[in-house]
C-alpha positions in Angstrom: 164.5 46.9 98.0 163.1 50.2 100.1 161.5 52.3 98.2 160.1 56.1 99.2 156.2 56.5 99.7 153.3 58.6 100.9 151.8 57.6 104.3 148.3 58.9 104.6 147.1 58.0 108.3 143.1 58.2 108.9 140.1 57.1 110.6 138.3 54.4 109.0 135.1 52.5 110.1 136.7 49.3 111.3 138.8 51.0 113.3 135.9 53.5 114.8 134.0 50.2 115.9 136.9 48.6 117.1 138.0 51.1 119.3 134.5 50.8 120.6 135.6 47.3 122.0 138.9 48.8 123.3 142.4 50.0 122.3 144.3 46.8 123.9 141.5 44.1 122.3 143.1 42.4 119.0 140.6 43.9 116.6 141.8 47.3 117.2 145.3 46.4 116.8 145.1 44.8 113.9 143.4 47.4 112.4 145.8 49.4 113.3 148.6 47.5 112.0 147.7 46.9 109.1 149.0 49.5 106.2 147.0 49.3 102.8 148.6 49.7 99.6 148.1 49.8 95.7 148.2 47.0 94.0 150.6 47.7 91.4 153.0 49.2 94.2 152.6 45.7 96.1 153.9 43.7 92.9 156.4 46.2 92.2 157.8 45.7 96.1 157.2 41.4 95.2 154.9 41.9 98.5 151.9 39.1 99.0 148.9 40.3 101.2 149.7 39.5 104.9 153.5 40.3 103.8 155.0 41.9 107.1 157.2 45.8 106.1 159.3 48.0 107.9 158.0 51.8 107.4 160.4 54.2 108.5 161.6 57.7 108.4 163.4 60.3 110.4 161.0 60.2 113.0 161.1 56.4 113.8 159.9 53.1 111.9 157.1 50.6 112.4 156.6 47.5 111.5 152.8 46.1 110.0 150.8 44.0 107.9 150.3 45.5 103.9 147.1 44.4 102.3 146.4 45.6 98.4 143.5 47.8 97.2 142.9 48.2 93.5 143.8 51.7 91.9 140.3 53.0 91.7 140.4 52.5 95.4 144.0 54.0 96.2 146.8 55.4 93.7 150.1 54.2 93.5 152.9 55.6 95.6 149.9 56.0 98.3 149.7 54.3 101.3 146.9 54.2 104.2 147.1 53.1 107.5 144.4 53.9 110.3 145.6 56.3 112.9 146.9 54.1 115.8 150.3 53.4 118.0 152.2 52.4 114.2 150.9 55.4 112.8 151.8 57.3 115.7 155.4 56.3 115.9 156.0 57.9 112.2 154.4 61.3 113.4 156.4 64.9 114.0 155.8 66.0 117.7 155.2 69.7 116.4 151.9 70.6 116.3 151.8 73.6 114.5 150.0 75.2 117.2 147.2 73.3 116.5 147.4 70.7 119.5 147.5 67.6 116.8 150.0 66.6 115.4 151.0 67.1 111.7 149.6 63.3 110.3 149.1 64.0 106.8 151.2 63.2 103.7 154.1 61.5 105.8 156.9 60.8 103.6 158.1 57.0 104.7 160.5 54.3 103.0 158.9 51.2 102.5 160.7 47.5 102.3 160.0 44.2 103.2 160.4 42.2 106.4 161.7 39.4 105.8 161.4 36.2 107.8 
């Protein structure tokens, strides 16, 4: 079942110190595979932590890890994913004359991968 979802890419610690070791090392990509998501939206999609989904939209799709954080933490519908070469691959090329691309509030479909 795909169902439609906020993508909220962003710098996080881990993936600040990772990058210190190197963008090709496994730390950083894992980080930066790795989407987190509610709880409650996790049951709903019958995911399990290290469950593998697709995350796609007109732009092009990705495929990562999910992880669950309780509500306090993230609200449903909501997910977050350090910026990174997934992250990327969802992202508009228009900058908006800013020279960064647009990378907030990225409307994705979410499903499962299964196998």
């Amino acid at each position: 079942m795909a169902v439609s979802m906020l993508l909220i890419p962003g710098r996080s610690s881990k993936q600040g110190t990772s990058l210190n070791k190197g963008k090709l090392k496994e730390e950083y990509l894992e980080v930066t595979s790795t989407a987190e998501l509610n709880e409650e939206d996790m049951a709903s999609l019958n995911l399990q932590e290290g469950d593998r989904i697709r995350l796609s939209n007109h732009v092009g799709e990705t495929v990562v890890t999910c992880v669950g954080k309780k509500a306090a933490d993230l609200p449903e519908g909501v997910i977050f994913m350090a910026y990174g070469p997934c992250s990327s691959q969802l992202m508009e090329d228009d900058t908006a004359a800013s020279g960064m691309p647009l990378s907030k509030h990225i409307q994705v479909t979410v499903e499962k991968v299964e196998g």
